[in-house]
C-alpha positions in Angstrom: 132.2 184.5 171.4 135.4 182.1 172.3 137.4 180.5 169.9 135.9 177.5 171.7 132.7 178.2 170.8 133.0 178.8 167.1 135.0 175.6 167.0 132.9 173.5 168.3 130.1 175.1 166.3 132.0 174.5 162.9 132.1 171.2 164.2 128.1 170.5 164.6 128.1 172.2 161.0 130.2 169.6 159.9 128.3 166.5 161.3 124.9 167.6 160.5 126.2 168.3 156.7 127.3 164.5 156.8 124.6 163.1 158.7 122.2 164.9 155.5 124.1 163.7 153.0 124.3 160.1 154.2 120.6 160.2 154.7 119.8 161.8 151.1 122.3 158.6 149.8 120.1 156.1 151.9 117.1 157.3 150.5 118.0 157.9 146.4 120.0 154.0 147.3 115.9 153.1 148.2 114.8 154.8 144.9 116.6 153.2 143.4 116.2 149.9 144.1 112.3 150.1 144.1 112.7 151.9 140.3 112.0 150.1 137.4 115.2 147.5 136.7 116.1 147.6 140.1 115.9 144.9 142.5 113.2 142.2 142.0 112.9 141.2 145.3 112.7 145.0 147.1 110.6 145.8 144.0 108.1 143.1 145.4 108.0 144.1 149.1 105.0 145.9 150.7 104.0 147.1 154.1 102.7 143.4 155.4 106.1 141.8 153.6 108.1 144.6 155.8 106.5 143.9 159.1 108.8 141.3 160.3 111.7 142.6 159.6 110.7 146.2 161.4 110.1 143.8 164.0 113.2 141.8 163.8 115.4 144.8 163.5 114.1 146.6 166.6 115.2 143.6 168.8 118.5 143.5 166.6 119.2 147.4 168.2 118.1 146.1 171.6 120.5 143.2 171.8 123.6 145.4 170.6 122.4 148.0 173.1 122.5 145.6 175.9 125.2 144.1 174.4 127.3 147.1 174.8 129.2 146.7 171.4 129.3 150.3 169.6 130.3 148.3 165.9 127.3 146.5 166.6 125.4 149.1 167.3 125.9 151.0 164.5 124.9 148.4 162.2 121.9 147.6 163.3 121.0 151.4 164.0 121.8 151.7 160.1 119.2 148.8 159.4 117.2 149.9 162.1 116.8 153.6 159.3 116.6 151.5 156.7 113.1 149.6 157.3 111.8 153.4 158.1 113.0 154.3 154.8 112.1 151.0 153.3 108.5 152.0 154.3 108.0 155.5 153.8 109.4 155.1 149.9 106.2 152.5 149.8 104.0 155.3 151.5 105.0 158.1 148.8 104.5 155.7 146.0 101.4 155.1 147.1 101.0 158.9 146.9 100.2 159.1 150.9 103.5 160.7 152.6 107.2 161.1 152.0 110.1 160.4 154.1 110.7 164.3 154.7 106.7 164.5 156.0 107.7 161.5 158.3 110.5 163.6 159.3 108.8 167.1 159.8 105.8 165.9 161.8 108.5 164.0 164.2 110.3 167.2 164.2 107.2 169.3 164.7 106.1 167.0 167.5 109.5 167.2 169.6 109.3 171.1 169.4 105.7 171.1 171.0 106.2 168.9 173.2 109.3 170.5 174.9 108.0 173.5 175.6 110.3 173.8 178.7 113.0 173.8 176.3 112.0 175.6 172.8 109.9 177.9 174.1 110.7 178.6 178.1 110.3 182.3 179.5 113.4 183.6 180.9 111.5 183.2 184.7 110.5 179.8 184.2 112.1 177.6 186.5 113.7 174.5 185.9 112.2 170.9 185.7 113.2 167.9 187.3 113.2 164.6 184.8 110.1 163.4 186.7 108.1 166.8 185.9 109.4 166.6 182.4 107.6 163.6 181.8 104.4 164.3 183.7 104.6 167.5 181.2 105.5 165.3 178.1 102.1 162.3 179.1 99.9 165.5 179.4 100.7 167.2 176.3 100.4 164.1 174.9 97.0 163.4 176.1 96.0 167.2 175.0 97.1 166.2 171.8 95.1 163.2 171.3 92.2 164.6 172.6 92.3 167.6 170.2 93.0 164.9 167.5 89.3 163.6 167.7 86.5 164.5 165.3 83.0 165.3 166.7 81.2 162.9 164.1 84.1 159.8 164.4 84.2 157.5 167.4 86.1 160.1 169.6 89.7 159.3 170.6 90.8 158.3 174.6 93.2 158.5 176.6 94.2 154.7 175.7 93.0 154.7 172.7 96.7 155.4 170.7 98.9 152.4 173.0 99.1 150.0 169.8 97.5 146.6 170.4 100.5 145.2 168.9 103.3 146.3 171.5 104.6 143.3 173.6 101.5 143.0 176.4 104.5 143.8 179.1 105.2 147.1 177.6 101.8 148.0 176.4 100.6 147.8 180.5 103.8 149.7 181.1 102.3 152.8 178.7 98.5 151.8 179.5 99.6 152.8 183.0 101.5 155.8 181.9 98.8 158.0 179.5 96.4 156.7 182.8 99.1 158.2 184.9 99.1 161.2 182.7 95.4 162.2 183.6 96.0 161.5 187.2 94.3 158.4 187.5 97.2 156.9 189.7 99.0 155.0 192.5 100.4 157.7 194.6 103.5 156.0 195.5 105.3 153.0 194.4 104.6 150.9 197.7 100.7 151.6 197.0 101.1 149.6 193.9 103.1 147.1 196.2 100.5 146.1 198.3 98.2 146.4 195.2 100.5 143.4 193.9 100.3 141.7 197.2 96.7 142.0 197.0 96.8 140.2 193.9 99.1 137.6 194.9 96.6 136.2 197.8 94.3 136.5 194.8 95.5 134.1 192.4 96.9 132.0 195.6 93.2 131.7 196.0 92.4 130.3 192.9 95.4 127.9 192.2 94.4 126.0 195.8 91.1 126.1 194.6 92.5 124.3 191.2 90.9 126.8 189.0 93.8 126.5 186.8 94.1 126.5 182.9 92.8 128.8 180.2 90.2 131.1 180.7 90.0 130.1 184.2 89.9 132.5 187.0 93.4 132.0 187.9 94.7 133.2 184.3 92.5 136.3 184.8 94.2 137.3 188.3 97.7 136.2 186.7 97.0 139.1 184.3 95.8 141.5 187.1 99.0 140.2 188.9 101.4 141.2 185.9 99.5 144.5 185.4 100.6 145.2 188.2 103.6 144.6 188.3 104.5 146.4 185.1 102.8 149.7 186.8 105.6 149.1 190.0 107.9 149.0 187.0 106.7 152.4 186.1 106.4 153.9 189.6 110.3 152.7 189.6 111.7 153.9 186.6 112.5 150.8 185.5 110.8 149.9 181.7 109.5 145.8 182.5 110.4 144.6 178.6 113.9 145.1 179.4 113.9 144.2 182.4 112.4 140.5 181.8 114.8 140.5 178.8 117.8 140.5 181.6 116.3 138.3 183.3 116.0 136.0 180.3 119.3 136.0 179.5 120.6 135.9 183.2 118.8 132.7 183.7 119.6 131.3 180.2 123.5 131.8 181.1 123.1 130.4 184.5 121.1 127.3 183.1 123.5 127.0 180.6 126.3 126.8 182.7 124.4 124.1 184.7 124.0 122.1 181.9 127.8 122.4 180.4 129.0 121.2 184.1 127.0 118.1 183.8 127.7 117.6 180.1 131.5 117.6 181.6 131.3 115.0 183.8 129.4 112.7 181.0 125.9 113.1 182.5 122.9 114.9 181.1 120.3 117.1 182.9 117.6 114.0 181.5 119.5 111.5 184.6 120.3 114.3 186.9 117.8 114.8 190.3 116.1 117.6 191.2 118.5 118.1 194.0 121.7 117.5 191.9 120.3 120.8 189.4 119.8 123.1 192.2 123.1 122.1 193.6 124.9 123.1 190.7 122.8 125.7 189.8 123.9 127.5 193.5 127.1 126.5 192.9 126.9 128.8 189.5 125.1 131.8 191.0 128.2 132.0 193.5 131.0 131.7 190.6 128.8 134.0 188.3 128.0 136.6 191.4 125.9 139.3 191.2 125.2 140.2 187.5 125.0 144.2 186.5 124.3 144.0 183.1 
């Protein structure tokens, strides 16, 4: 063993001893303010009180992730542990599970589910990212299955994606525990033409004027957005984040459209058609191509 080594083992000693301690303060701080003469308000909260603010603190991370700002990021990653502590100190008073169960079953579930890395043989060979995954959805599938009692309604393969994920991403893992089973595109440009398909579709149907609620056009917009999540999939590329650029790309460039007018005294409300895509060209070529 190299000097090297033992050093830079010391040092994983050192970080992990911190990163516990922290954690054990975070969660006796929670203890705390839940114990009797603590605070009134955190004394009050319960699992439906702490919903939006789970909520609100997931897409807190995601906008300091894509903002690129590591301060930032560490905040709301601190917040982010918070609301799971928040929660599981409501779950052991309630004399259901503990923050160290929540911890141990994650733990538990990352071992068995990276068998390629915990428990490899010396011959096996190595796996590509892709075949990680397709390992990682079919485990996962295994695992739900086995999950299911005889004399209960018995668990699927879809049964787990939370109705409450953002539609977007719950087609994006709909399509993945489907994918997982082998009930699949075989390659992206299948589902390409699949989203063609369902283009002419919903053409169809807006020349027809079936428009609105509940009409047949809504129903092959939905098809249409399936599908396009799945390409997402086939691609790599996870759609929620995706559409989230795009949000803000178009917000900036809109923006900008709007402060040029507001510059020369007018107002988008007086402005043509033809003067708002002028400027708005005239923005995508001083903004160029955006990388996020």
């Amino acid at each position: 063993m190299t000097d090297t080594t033992i050093t830079d083992g010391t040092k994983n000693d050192e970080r992990n001893s911190t990163a516990a301690a922290q954690f054990t303060r975070l969660v006796e701080i929670m203890r705390t303010l839940r114990a009797p003469g603590g605070c009134p308000w955190d004394r009050e909260q319960t699992l439906g009180s702490l919903r939006p603010f789970v909520l609100e603190e997931t897409y807190e991370v995601l906008e300091a992730i894509d903002g690129g700002n590591a301060d930032s990021l560490r905040e709301e990653l601190g917040d982010f542990l918070f609301e799971a502590v928040f929660i599981a100190q409501l779950s052991e008073e309630a004399g259901q599970f503990s923050i160290a169960d929540a911890l141990q079953a994650v733990c538990d579930k990352l071992v068995r589910r990276h068998p390629h890395v915990f428990a490899r043989a010396k011959d096996d060979p190595s796996l590509t990212t892709g075949e990680v995954l397709e390992r990682w959805e079919a485990i996962k599938a295994r695992e739900r299955q086995a999950a299911g009692r005889p004399a209960a309604k018995p668990k699927t393969t879809l049964s787990g994606v939370p109705i409450t994920l953002p539609s977007l991403l719950r087609a994006y893992e709909i399509g993945a525990r489907a994918a997982a089973v082998g009930f699949d595109w075989a390659q992206a440009g299948d589902v390409l033409d699949k989203i063609e398909e369902e283009v002419a579709e919903l053409r169809r149907e807006v020349e027809a004027g079936e428009t609105g609620h509940l009409s047949r056009a809504e129903e092959e917009m939905g098809d249409l957005l399936f599908a396009l999540a799945n390409l997402s999939r086939k691609l790599g590329i996870e759609p929620e984040s995706a559409l989230r650029r795009a949000n803000e790309k178009f917000t900036r460039r809109f923006d900008a459209v709007e402060h040029a007018f507001i510059s020369r005294g007018a107002s988008l409300q007086q402005a043509t058609l033809d003067e708002m895509e002028a400027e708005w060209q005239r923005v995508k070529r001083n903004q160029g191509h955006d990388t996020f």
